[in-house]
The first five atom37 places (N, CA, C, CB, O) and aatype in JSON, in Angstrom:
{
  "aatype": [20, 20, 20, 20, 20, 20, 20, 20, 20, 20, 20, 20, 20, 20, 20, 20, 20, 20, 20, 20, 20, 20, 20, 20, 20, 20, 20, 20, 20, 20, 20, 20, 20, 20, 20, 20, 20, 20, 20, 20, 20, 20, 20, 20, 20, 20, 20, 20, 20, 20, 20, 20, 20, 20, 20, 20, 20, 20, 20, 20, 20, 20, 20, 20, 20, 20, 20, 20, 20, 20, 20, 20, 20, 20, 20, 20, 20, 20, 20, 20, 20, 20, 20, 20, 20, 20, 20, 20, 20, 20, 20, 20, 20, 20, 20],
  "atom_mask": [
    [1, 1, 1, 1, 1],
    [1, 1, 1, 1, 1],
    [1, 1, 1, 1, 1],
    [1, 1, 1, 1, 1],
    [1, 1, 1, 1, 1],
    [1, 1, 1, 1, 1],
    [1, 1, 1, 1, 1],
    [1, 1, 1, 1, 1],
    [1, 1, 1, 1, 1],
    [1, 1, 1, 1, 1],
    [1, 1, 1, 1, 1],
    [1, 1, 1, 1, 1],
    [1, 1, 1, 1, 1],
    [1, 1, 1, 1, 1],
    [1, 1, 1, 1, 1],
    [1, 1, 1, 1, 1],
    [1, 1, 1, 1, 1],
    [1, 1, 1, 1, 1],
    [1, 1, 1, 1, 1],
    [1, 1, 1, 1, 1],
    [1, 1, 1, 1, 1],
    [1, 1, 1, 1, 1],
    [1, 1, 1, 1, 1],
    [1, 1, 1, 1, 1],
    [1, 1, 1, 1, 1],
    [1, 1, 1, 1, 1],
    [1, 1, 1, 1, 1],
    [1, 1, 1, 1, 1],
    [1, 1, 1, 1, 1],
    [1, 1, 1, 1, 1],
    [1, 1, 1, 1, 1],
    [1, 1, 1, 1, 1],
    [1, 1, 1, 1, 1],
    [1, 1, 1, 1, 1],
    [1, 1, 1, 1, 1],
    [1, 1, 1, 1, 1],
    [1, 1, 1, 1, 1],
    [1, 1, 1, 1, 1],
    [1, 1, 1, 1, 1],
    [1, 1, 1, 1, 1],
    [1, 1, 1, 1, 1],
    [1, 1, 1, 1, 1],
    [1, 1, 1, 1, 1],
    [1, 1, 1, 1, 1],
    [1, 1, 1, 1, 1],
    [1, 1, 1, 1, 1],
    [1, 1, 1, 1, 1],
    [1, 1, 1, 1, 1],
    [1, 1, 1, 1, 1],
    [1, 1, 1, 1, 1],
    [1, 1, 1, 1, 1],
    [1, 1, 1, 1, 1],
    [1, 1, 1, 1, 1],
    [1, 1, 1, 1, 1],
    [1, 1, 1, 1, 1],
    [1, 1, 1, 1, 1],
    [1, 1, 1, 1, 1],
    [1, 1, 1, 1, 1],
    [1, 1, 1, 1, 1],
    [1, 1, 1, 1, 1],
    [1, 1, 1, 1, 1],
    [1, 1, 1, 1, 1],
    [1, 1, 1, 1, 1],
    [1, 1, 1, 1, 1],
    [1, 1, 1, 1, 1],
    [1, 1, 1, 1, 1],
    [1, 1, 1, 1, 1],
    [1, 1, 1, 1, 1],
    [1, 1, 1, 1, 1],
    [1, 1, 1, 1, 1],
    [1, 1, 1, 1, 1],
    [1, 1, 1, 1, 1],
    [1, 1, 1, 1, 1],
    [1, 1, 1, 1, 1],
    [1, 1, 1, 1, 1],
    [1, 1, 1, 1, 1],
    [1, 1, 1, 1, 1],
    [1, 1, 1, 1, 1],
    [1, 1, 1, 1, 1],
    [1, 1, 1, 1, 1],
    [1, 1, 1, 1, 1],
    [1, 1, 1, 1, 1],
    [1, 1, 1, 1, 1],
    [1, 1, 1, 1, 1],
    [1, 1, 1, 1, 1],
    [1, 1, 1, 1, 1],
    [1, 1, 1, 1, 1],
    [1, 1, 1, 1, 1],
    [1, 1, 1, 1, 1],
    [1, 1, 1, 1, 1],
    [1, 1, 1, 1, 1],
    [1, 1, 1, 1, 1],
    [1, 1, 1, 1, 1],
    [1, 1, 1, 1, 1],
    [1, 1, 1, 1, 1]
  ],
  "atom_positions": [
    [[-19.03, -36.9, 7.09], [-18.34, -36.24, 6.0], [-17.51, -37.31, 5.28], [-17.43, -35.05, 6.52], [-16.88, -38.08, 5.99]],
    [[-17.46, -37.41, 4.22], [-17.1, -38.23, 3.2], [-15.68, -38.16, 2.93], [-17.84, -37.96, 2.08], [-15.26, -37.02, 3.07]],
    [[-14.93, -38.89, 2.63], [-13.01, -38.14, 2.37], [-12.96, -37.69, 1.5], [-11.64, -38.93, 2.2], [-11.89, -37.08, 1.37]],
    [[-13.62, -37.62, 0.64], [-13.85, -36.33, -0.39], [-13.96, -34.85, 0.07], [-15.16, -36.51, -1.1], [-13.18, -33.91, -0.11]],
    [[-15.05, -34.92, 0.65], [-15.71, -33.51, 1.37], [-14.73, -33.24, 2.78], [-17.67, -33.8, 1.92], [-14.71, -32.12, 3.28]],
    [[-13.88, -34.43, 3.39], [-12.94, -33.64, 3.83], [-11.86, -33.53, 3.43], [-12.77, -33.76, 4.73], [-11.04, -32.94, 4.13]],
    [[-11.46, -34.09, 2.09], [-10.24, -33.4, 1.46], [-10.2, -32.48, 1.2], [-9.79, -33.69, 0.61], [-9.16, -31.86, 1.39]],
    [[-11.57, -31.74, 0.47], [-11.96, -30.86, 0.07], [-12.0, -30.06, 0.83], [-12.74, -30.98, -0.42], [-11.39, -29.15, 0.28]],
    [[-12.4, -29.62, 2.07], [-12.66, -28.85, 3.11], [-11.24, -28.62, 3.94], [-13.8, -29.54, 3.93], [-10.98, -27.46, 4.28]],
    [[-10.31, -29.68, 4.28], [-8.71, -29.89, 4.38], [-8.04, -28.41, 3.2], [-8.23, -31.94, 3.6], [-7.41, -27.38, 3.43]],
    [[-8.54, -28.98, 2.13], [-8.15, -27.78, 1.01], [-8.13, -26.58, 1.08], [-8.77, -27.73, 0.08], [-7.12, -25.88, 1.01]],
    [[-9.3, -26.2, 1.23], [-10.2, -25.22, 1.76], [-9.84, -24.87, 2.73], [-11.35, -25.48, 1.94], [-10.41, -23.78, 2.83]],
    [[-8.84, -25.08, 4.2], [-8.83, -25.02, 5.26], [-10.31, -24.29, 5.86], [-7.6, -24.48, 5.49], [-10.43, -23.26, 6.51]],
    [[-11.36, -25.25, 5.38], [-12.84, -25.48, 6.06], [-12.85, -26.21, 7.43], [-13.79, -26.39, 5.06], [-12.68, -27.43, 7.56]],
    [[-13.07, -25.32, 8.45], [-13.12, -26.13, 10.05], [-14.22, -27.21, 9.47], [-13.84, -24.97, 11.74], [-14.75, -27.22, 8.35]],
    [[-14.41, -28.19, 10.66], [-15.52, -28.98, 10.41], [-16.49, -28.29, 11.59], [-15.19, -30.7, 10.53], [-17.69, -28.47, 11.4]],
    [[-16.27, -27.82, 12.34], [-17.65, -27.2, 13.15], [-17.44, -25.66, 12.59], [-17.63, -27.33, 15.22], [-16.4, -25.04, 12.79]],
    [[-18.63, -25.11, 11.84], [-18.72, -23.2, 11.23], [-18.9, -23.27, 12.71], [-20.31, -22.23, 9.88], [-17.72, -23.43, 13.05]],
    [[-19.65, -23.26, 13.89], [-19.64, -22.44, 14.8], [-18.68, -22.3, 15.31], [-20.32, -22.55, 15.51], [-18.22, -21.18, 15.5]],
    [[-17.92, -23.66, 15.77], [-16.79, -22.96, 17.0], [-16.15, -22.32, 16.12], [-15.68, -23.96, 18.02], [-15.36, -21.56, 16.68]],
    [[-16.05, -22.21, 14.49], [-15.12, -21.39, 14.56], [-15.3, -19.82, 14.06], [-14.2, -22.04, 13.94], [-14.46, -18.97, 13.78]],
    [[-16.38, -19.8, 14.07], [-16.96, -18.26, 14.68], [-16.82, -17.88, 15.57], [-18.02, -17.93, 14.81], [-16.35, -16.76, 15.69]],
    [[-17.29, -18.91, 17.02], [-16.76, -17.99, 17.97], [-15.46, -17.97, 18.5], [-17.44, -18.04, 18.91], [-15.13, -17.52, 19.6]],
    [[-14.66, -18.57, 17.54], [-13.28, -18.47, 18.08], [-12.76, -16.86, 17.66], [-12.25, -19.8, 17.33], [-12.33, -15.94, 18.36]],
    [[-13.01, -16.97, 16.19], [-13.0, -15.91, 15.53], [-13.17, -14.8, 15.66], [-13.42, -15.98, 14.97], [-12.62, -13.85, 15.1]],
    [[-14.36, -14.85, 16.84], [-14.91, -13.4, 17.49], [-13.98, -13.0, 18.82], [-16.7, -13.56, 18.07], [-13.71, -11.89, 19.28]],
    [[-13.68, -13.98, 19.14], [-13.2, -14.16, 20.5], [-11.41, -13.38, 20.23], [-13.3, -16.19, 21.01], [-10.85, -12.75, 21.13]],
    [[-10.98, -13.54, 19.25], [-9.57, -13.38, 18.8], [-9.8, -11.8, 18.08], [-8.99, -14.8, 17.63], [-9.06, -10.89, 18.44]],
    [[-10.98, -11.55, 16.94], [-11.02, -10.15, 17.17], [-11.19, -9.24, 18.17], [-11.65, -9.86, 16.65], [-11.29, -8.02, 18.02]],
    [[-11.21, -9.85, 19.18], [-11.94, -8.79, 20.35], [-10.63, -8.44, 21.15], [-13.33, -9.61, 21.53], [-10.33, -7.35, 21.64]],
    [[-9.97, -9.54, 21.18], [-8.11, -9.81, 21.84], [-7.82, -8.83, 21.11], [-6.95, -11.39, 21.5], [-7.49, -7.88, 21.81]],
    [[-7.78, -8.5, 19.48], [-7.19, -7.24, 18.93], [-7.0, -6.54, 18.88], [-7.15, -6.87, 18.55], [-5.95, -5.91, 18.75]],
    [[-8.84, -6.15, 19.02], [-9.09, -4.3, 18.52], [-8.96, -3.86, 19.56], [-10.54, -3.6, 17.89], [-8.7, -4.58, 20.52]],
    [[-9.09, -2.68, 19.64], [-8.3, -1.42, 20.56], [-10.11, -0.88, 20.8], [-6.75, 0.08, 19.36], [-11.0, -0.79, 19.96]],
    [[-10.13, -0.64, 22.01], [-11.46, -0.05, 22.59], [-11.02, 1.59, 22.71], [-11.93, -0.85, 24.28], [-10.05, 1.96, 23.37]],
    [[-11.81, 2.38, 22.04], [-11.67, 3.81, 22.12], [-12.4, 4.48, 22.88], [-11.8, 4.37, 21.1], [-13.57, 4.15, 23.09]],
    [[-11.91, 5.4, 23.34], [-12.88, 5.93, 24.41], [-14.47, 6.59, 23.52], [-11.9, 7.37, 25.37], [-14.56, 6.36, 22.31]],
    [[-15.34, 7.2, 24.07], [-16.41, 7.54, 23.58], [-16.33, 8.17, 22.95], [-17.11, 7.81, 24.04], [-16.82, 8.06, 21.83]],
    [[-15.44, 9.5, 23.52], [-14.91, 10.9, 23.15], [-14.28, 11.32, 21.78], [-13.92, 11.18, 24.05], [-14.27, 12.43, 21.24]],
    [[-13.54, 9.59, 21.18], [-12.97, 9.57, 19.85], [-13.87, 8.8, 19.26], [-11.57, 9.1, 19.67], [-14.84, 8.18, 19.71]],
    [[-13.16, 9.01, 17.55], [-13.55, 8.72, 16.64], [-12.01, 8.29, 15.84], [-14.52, 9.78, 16.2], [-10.91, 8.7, 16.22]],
    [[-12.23, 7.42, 14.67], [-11.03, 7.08, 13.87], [-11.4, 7.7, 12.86], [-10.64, 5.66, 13.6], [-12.56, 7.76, 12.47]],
    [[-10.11, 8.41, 12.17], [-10.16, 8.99, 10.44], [-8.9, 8.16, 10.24], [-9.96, 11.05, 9.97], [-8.11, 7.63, 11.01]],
    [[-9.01, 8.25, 8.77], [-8.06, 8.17, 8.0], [-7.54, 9.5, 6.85], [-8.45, 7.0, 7.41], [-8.26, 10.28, 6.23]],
    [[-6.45, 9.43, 6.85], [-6.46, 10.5, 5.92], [-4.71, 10.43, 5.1], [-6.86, 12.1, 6.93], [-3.74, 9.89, 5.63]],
    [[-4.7, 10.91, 4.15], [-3.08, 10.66, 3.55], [-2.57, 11.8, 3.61], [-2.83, 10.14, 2.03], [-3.22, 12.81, 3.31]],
    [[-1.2, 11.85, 4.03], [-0.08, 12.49, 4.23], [1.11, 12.51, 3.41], [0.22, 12.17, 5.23], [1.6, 11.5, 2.91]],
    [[1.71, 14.09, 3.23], [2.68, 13.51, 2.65], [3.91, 13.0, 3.48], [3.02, 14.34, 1.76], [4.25, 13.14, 4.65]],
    [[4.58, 12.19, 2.16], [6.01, 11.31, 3.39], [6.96, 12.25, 4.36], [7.48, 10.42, 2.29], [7.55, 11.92, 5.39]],
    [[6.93, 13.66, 3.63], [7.85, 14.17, 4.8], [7.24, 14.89, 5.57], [8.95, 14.9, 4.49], [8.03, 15.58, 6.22]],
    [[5.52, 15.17, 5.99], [5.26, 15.5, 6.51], [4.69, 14.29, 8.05], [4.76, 16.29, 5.68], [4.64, 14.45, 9.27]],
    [[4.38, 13.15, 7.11], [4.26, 12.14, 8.45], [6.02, 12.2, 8.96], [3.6, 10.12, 7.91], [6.09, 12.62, 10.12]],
    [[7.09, 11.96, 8.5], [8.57, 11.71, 9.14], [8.13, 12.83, 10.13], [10.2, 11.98, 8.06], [8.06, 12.62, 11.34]],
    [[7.85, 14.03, 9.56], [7.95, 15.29, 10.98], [7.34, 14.84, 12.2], [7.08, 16.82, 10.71], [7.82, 14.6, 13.32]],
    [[5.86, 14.77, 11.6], [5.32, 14.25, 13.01], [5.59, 13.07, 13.87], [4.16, 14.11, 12.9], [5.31, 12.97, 15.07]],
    [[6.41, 11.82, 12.76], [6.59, 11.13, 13.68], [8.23, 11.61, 14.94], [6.56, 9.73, 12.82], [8.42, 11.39, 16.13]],
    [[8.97, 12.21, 14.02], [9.96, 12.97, 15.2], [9.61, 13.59, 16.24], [10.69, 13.91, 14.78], [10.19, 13.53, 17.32]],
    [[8.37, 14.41, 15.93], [8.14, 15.56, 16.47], [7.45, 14.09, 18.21], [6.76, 17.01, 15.18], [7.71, 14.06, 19.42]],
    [[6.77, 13.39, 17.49], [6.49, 12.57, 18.61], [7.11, 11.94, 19.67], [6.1, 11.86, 18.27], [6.78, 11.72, 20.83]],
    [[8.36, 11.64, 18.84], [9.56, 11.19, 19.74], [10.04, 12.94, 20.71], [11.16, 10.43, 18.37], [9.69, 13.35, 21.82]],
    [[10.5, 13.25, 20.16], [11.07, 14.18, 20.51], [9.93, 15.52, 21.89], [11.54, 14.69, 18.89], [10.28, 16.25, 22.81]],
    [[9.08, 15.29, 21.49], [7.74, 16.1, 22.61], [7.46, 14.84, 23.4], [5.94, 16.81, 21.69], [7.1, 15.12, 24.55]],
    [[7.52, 13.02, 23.07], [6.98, 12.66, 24.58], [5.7, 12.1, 24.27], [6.81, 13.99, 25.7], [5.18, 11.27, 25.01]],
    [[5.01, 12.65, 22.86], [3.75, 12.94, 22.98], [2.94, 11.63, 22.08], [3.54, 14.54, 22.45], [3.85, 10.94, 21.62]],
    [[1.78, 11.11, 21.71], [1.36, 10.09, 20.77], [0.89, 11.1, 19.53], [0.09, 9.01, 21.44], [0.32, 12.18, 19.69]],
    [[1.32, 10.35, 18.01], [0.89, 11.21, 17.16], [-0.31, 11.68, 16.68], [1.29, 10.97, 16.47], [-0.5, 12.49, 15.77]],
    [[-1.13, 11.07, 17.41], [-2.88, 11.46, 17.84], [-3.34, 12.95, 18.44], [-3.39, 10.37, 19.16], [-4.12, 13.86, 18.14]],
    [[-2.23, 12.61, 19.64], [-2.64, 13.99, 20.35], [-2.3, 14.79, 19.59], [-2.11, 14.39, 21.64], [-3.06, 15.73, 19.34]],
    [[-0.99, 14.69, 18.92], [-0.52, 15.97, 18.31], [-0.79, 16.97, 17.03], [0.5, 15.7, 18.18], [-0.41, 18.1, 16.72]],
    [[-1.78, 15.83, 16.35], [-2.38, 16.18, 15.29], [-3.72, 16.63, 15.81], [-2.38, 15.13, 14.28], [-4.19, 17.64, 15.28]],
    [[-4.45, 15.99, 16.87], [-5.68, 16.71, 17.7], [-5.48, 18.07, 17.99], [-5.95, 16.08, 19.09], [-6.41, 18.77, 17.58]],
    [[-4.53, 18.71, 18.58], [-3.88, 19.95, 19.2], [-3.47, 20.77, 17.9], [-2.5, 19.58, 20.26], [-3.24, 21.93, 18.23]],
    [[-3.29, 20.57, 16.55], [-2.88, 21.36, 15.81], [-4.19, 21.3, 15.13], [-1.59, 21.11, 15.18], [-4.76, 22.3, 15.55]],
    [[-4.89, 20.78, 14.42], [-6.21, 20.75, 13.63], [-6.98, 21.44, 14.84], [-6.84, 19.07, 13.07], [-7.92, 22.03, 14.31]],
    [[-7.03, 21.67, 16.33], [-8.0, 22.04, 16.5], [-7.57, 23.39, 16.63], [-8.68, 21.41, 17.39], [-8.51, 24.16, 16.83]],
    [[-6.08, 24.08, 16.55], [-5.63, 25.41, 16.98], [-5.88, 26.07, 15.58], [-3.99, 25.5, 17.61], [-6.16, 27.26, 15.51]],
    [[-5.75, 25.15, 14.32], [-6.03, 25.2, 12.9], [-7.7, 25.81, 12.73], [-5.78, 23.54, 12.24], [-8.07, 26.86, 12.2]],
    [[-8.44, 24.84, 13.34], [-9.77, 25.53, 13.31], [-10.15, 26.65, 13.93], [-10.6, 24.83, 13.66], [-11.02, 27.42, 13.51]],
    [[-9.61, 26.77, 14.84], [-10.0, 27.96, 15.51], [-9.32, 29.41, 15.3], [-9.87, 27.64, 16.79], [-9.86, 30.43, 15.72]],
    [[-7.68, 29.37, 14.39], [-7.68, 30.3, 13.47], [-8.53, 30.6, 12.53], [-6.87, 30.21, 12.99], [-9.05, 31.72, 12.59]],
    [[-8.87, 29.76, 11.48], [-9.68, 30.01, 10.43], [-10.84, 30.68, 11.13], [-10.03, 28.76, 9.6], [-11.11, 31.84, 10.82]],
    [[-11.81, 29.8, 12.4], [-12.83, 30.64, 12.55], [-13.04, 32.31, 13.07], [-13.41, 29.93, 13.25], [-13.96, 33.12, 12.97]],
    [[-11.69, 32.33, 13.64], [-11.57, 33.55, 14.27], [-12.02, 34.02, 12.72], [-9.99, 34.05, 15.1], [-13.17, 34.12, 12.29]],
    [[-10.4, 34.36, 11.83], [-10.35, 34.87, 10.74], [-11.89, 35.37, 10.04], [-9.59, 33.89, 10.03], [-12.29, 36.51, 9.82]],
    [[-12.62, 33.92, 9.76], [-13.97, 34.05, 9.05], [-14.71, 35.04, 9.92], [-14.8, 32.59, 8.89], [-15.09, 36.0, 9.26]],
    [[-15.06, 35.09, 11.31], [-15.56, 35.51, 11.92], [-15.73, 36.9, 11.75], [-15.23, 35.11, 12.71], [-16.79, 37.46, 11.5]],
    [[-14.53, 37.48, 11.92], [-13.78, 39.06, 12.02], [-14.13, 39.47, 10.55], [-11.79, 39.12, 12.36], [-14.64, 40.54, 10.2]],
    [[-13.78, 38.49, 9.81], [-13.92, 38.94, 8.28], [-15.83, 39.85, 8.13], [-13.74, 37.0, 7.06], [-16.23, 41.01, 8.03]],
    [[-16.62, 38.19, 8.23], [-18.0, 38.67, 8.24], [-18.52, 40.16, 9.52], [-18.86, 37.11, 8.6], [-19.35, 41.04, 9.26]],
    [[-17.87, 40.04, 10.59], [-18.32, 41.41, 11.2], [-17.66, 42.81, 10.55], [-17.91, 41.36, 12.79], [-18.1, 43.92, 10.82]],
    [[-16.85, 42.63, 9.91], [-16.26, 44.01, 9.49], [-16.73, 44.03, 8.18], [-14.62, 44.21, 9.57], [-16.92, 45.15, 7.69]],
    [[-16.9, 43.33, 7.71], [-17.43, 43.71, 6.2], [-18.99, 43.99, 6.19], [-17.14, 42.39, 5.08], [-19.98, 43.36, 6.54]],
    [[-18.68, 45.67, 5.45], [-20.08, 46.32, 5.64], [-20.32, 46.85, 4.12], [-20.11, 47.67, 6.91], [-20.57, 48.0, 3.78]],
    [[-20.13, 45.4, 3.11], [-20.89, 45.41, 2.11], [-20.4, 46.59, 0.74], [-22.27, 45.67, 2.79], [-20.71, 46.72, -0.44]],
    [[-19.71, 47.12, 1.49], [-19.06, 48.02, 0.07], [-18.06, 47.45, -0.59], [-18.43, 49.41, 0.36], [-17.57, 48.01, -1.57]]
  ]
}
């Protein structure tokens, strides 16, 4: 490499070996990410500000991670609505 092409690359903060520093790279994402169990999945979704403050109190204050606690209400959430829908479609007899 020429002192050009490593000034240039210096510049660049260009390693001079691409591999090792791929697998360094891989090696340091893996130190990061968080392994989830099978069972989950990640969403994203936006909130409003005083409704994340609640939950994050509500987290402190129950003990609990704000995962579970939003798991336990979306799923008590679904299973109102389905009741609801449910009952709705058996009683309605079309008049």
């Amino acid at each position: 490499m020429s002192m050009g092409e490593r000034h240039l690359a210096d510049s660049l903060d260009v390693p001079d070996d691409i591999g090792d520093f791929v697998n360094g790279a891989e090696k340091r994402a893996k130190r990061h990410s968080k392994k989830g169990s099978d069972e989950t999945t990640v969403t994203s979704m936006r909130l409003q500000k005083s409704t994340h403050k609640r939950l994050k109190a509500a987290s402190v204050e129950l003990d609990q991670k704000i995962g579970d606690i939003v798991d336990v209400a979306v799923n008590e959430y679904l299973d109102r609505q389905l009741k609801t829908q449910q009952a709705f479609d058996e009683g309605d007899d079309g008049l």
